[in-house]
C-alpha positions as CSV (number, residue, x, y, z in Angstrom):
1,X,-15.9,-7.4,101.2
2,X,-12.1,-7.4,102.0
3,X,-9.9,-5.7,99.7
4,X,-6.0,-5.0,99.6
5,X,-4.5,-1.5,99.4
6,X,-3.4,-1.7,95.7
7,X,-7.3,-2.9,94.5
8,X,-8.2,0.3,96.9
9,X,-5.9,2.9,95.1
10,X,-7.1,1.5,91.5
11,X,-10.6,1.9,92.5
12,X,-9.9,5.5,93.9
13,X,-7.9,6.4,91.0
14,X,-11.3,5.2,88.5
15,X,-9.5,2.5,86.9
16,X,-11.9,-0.7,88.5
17,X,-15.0,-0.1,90.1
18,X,-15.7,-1.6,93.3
19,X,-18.8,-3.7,91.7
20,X,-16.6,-5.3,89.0
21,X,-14.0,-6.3,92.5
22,X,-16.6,-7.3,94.3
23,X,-18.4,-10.1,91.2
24,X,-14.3,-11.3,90.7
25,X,-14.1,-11.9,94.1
26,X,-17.7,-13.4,93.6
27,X,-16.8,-15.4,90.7
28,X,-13.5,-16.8,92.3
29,X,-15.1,-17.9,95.4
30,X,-17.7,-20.1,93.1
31,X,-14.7,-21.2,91.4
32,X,-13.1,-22.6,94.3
33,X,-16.6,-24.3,95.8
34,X,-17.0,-25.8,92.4
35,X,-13.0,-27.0,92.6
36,X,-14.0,-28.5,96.2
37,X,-16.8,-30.7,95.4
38,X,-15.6,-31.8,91.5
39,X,-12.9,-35.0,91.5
40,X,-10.9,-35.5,88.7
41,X,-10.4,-39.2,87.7
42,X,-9.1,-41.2,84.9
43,X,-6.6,-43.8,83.2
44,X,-4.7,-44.5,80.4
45,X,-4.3,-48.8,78.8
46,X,-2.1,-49.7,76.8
47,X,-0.8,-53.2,75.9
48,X,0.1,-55.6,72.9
49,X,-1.7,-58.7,71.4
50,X,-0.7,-61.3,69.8
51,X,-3.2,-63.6,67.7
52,X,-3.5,-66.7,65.7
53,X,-6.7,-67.8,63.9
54,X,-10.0,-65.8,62.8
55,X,-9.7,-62.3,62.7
56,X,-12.8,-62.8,64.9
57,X,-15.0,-59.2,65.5
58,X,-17.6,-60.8,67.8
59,X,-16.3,-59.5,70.9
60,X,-15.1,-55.5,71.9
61,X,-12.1,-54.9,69.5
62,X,-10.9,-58.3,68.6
63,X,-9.7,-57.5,65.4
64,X,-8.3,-54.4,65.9
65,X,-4.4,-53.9,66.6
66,X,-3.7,-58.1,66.1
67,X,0.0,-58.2,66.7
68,X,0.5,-55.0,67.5
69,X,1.4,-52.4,70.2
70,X,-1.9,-50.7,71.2
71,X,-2.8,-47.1,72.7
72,X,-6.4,-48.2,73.9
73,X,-7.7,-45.5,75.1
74,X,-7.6,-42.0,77.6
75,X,-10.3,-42.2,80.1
76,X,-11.3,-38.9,81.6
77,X,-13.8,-38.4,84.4
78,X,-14.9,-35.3,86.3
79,X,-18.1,-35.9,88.7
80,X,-19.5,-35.1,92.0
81,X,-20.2,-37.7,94.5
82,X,-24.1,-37.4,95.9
83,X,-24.3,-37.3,99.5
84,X,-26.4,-38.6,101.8
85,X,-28.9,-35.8,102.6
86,X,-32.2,-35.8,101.1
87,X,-32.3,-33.4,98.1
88,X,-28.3,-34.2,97.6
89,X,-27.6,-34.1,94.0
90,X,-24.2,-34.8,91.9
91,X,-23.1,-35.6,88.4
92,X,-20.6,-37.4,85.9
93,X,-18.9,-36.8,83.1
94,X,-16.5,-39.1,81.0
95,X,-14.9,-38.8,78.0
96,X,-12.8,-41.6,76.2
97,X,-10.1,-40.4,73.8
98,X,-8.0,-42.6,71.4
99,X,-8.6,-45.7,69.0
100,X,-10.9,-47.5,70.9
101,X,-13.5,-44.3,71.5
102,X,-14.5,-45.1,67.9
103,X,-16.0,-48.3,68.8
104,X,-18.4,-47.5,71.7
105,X,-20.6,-46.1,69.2
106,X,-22.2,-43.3,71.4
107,X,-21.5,-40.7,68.5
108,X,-24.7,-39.0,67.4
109,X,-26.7,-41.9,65.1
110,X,-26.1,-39.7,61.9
111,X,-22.1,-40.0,61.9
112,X,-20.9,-42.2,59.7
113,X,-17.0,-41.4,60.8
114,X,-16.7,-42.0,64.3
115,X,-13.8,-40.0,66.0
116,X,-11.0,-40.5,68.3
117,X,-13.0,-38.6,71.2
118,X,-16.4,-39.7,72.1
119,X,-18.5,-39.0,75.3
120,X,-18.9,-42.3,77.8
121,X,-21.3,-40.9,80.0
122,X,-22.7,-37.6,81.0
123,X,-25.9,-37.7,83.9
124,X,-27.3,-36.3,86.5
125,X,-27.8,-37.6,90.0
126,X,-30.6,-36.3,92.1
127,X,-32.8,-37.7,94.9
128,X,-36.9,-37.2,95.8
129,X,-38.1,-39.5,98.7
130,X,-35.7,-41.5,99.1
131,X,-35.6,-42.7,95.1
132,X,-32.2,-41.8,93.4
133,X,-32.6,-40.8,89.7
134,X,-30.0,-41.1,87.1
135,X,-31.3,-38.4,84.4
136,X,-28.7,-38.1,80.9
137,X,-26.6,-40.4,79.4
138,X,-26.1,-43.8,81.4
139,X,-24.4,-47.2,81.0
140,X,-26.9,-50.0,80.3
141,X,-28.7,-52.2,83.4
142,X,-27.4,-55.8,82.2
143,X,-24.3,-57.2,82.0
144,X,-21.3,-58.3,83.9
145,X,-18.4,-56.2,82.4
146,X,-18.0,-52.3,80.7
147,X,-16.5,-50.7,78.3
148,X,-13.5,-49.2,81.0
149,X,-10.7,-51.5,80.9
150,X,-10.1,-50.6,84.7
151,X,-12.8,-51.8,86.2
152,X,-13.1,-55.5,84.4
153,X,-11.3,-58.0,85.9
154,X,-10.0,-59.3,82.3
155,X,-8.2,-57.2,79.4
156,X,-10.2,-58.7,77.0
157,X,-14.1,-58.2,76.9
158,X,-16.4,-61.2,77.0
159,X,-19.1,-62.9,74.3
160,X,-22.0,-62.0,76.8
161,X,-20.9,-58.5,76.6
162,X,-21.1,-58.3,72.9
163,X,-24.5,-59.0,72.9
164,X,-25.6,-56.4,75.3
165,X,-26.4,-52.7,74.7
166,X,-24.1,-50.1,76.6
167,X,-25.8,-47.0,76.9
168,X,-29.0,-45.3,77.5
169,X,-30.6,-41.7,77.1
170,X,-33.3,-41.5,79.9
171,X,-34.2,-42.0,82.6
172,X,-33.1,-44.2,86.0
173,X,-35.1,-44.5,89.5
174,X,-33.4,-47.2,91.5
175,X,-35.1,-47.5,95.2
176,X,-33.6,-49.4,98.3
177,X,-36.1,-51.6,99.6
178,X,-33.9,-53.2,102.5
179,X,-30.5,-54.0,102.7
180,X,-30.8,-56.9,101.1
181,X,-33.5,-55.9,98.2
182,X,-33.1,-53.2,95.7
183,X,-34.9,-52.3,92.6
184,X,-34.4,-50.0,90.0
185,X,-37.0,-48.8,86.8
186,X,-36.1,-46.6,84.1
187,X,-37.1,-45.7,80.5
188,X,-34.7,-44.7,77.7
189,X,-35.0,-43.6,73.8
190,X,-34.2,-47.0,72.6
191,X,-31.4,-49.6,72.9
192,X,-28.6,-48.2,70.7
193,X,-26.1,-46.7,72.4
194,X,-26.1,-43.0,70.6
195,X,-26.7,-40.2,72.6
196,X,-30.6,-39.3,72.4
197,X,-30.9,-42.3,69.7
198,X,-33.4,-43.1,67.4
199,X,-36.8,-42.4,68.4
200,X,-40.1,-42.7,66.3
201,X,-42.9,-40.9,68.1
202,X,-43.4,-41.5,72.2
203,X,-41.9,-45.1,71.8
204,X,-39.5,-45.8,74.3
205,X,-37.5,-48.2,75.6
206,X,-38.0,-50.3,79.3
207,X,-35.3,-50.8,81.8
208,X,-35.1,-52.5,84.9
209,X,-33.6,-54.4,87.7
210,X,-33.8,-56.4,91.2
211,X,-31.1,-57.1,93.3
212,X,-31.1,-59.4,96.4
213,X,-28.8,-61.1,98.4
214,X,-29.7,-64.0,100.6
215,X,-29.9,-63.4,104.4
216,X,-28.5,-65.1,107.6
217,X,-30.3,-68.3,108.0
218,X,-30.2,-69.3,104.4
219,X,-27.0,-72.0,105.3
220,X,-23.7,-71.6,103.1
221,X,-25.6,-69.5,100.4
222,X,-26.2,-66.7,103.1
223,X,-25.0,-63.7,101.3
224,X,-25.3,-65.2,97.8
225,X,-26.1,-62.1,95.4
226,X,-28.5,-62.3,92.8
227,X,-29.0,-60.0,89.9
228,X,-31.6,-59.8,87.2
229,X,-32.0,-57.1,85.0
230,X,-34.1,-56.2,81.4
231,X,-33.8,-53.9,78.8
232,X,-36.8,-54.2,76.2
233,X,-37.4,-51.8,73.5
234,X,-35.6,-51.1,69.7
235,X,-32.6,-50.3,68.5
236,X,-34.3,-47.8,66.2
237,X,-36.8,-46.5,68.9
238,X,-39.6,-47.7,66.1
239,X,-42.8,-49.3,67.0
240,X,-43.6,-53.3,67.0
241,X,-42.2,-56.0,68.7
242,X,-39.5,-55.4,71.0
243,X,-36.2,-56.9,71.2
244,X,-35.8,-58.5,74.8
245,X,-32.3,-58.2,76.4
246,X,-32.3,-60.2,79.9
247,X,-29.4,-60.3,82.5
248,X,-29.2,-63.0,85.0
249,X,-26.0,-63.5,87.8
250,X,-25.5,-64.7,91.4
251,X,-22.2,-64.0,92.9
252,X,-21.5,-66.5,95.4
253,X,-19.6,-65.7,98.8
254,X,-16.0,-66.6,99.9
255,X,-16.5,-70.6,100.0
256,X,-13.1,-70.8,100.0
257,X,-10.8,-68.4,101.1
258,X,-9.7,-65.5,98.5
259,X,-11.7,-67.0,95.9
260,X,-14.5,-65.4,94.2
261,X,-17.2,-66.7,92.2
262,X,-19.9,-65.6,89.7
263,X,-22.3,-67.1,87.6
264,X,-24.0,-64.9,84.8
265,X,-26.5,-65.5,81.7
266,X,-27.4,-63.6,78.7
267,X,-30.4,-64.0,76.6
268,X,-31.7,-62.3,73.9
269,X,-34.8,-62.5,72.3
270,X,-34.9,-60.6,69.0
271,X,-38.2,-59.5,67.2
272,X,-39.0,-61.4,64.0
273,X,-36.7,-64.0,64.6
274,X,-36.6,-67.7,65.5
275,X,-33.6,-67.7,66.8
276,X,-32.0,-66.4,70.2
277,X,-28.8,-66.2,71.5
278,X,-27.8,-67.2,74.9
279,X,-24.2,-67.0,76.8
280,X,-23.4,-68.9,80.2
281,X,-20.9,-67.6,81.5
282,X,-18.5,-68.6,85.0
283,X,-16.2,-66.4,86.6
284,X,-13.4,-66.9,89.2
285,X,-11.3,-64.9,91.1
286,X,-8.1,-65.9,93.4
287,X,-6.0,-63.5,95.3
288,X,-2.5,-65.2,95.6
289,X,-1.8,-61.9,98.2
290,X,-2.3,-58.4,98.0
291,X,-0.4,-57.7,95.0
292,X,-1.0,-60.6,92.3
293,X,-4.6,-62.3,91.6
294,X,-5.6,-65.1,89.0
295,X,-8.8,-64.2,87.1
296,X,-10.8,-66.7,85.0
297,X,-13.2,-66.7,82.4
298,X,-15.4,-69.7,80.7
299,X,-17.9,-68.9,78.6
300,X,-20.9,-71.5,76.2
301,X,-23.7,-70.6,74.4
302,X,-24.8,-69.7,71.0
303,X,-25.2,-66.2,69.2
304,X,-27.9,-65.1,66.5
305,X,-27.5,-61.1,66.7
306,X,-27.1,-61.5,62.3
307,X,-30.2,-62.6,59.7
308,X,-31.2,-65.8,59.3
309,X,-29.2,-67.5,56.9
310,X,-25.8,-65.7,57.7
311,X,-22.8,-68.6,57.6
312,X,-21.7,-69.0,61.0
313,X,-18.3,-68.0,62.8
314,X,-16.0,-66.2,64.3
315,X,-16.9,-62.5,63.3
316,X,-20.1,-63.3,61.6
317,X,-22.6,-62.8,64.7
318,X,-23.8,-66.4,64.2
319,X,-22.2,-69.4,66.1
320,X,-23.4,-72.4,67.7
321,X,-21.4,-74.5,70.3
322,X,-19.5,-71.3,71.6
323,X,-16.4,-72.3,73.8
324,X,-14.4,-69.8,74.9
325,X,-11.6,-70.0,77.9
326,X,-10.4,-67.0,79.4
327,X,-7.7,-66.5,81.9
328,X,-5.4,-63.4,83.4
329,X,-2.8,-62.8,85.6
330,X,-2.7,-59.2,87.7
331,X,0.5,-58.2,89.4
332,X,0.8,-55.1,91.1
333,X,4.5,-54.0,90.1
334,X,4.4,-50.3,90.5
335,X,2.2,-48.0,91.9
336,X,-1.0,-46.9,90.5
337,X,-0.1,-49.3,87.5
338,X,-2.3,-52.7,86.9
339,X,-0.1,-55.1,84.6
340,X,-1.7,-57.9,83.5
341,X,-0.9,-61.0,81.3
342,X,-3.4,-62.7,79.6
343,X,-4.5,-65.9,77.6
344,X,-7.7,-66.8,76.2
345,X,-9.2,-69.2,73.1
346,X,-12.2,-68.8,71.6
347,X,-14.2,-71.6,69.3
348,X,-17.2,-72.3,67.4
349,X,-19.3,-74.6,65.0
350,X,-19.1,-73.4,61.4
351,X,-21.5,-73.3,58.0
352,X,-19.4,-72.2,55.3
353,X,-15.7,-71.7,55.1
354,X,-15.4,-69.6,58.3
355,X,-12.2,-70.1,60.1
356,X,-14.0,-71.3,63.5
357,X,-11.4,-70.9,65.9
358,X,-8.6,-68.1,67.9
359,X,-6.0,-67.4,70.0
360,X,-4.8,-64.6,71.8
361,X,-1.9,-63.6,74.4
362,X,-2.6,-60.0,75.5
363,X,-0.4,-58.0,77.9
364,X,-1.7,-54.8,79.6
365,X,-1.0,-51.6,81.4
366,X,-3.5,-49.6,83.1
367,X,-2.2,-46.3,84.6
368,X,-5.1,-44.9,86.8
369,X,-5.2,-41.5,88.5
C-alpha cells in the first residue's frame, strides 16, 4: 500500500487510521475498474410534424405533437459489453426521459400516470456452455423496428410494429448452432410490456426464435437471411388460451449495388377471437454515398387488436385494406447528427364515420453520443 507523506503525518498524528487509507484507496481502485469496463451511450431526437387527415393513434405517437415542434425523447445507456471467454458476463441499462417515455408503457402495471422517465431496459448477460442468457428486462423477439429512434431506419414507426409487444421480464437463452443457424428460447411473465407484468400463478409466457441464412451454393439467394420468431402467452399472465404473436422476415443480399432489401410479416392470433390481424410489409434501402441514403417503407394488411364490432379506422385498432407508403431521406450534415426528411400516407377501409385516411411530413434530428 503506497501512501504520500501528508496521508503518513495525518495517520501519525491520529487523525485517519491506516485501515480507513487503505479501504479508500480500495474503494477508488473498484471505482476506476468499474469506470473501465462501463460505456456511456445515448441520444437525444428532436424534430417537427406536420399532418393532414385522421388524428390516427394506430402507430407509436401518431397523434401526439401534430404540427408541432417535438422534444422526443433523452435516451440514456450505461452497459458492459460481454466478452468472449466462457463465464464472461455484462449488462445494460437504459433509461428514456421526455414525452415520448410515457408511451412505451414499461411503468409498473398499477400506474395509471405514466411519467416523463421510464426504464427501457435493464438485463443481465451471462454465459454457461456456450448458451448466452439474457436474465431482467428485455426488448421483445419479433419485429423489424424498436422503440429508439436511432437505430430504425425511418422517423416514424411502422403498422407491424404497433401490433407487437416490446418488452419482456424473463428469461432469454439464445444458442449458436453454426454460423449460419441460431436459435434462441426464453420464458417471460406475460406479453405486456410492464416491468414483472401481470402474472396469475406459474403461467408464463413462451418466446422464441431461429435464424438462418442461406449458404454458398444456394445461387443468388446465397446469404439470404431468414428470421422467424414467436411470442405466445397473455397480456395479463392469466390462464386460457394464448394470444399468438408470430414474426416472419428474410433480408435479401446486395442484388444491386447499395441497395438493401427486406421482406417482413406480422400475424396475430388473438384468443376468443375470429379475427386476426396481419401486416406485410417491404423495406428498401439505397445508399446515394456515404453521407445521404433513401429509405422506404410499404406496408398492407389488416388489424383486429380492438372487439369485435369496433367501427373501423385510423386510431380505432380495426382496419381492413391497410395501405401505407413510407419514405425518408438521411443526410449526414454534421457530425454525430442524423437529419432526416420524411414523407409517409397512411389509408384504410372504414365502417362508420371514421376519417380513413393521413398525411404526414416529419423532419428529424438525432444527436447520438
Amino acid at each position: 500500500m503506497k501512501m504520500n507523506k501528508w496521508t503518513m503525518g495525518l495517520a501519525a498524528a491520529g487523525v485517519v487510521t491506516l485501515s480507513s487509507v487503505a479501504q479508500a484507496q480500495d474503494a477508488a481502485a473498484g471505482a476506476e475498474a468499474l469506470a473501465a469496463s462501463t460505456t456511456l451511450s445515448g441520444y437525444v431526437s428532436t424534430g417537427y410534424k406536420f399532418n393532414n387527415g385522421a388524428a390516427g393513434t394506430g402507430y407509436f405517437r401518431a397523434a401526439e405533437d401534430r404540427n408541432a415542434f417535438s422534444l422526443d425523447v433523452v435516451d440514456l445507456k450505461l452497459s458492459s459489453a460481454q466478452g468472449d471467454g466462457a463465464q464472461d458476463t455484462g449488462y445494460t441499462v437504459e433509461l428514456w426521459m421526455g414525452p415520448a417515455a410515457s408511451d412505451i408503457g414499461t411503468e409498473d402495471d398499477t400506474v395509471t400516470s405514466p411519467g416523463t422517465v421510464e426504464l427501457m431496459q435493464a438485463n443481465i448477460d451471462l454465459r454457461w456452455n456456450d448458451i448466452d442468457l439474457k436474465v431482467g428486462q428485455f426488448g421483445t423477439v419479433v419485429g423489424n423496428e424498436v422503440y429508439n429512434y436511432n437505430e430504425n431506419k425511418l422517423y416514424t414507426h411502422s403498422w407491424g410494429f404497433a401490433l407487437e409487444p416490446t418488452h419482456h421480464t424473463g428469461l432469454l437463452a439464445s444458442y449458436t448452432v453454426s454460423d449460419d443457424l441460431q436459435i434462441a428460447a426464453g420464458l417471460a411473465n406475460s406479453t405486456g410490456n410492464a416491468i414483472n407484468g401481470s402474472q396469475t400463478g406459474s403461467t408464463k409466457t413462451l418466446l422464441a426464435t431461429v435464424s438462418y441464412t442461406l449458404p454458398s451454393g444456394t445461387g443468388p439467394l446465397a446469404g439470404t437471411e431468414l428470421y422467424y420468431g414467436l411470442v405466445s402467452g397473455n397480456a395479463a399472465g392469466a390462464s386460457g388460451d394464448n394470444d399468438e404473436y408470430h414474426y416472419a422476415s428474410a433480408t435479401l443480399p446486395e442484388l444491386v449495388a447499395n441497395l438493401t432489401a427486406k421482406v417482413t410479416w406480422d400475424h396475430v392470433e388473438y384468443a376468443g377471437r375470429e379475427a386476426d390481424s396481419n401486416v406485410v410489409g417491404l423495406n428498401l434501402g439505397y445508399n446515394l454515398d456515404a453521407s445521404t441514403n433513401i429509405n422506404v417503407r410499404y406496408e398492407m394488411g389488416n388489424m383486429n387488436t380492438a372487439a369485435a364490432g369496433t367501427a373501423q379506422g385510423l386510431g380505432t385498432g380495426n382496419g381492413d385494406n391497410l395501405q401505407s407508403f413510407t419514405v425518408g431521406v438521411n443526410r449526414k450534415i454534421w457530425d454525430n447528427v442524423t437529419s432526416r426528411i420524411e414523407y409517409r400516407s397512411d389509408s384504410v377501409d372504414t365502417v362508420g364515420s371514421v376519417d380513413d385516411q393521413q398525411s404526414v411530413v416529419a423532419l428529424n434530428l438525432i444527436y447520438s453520443f
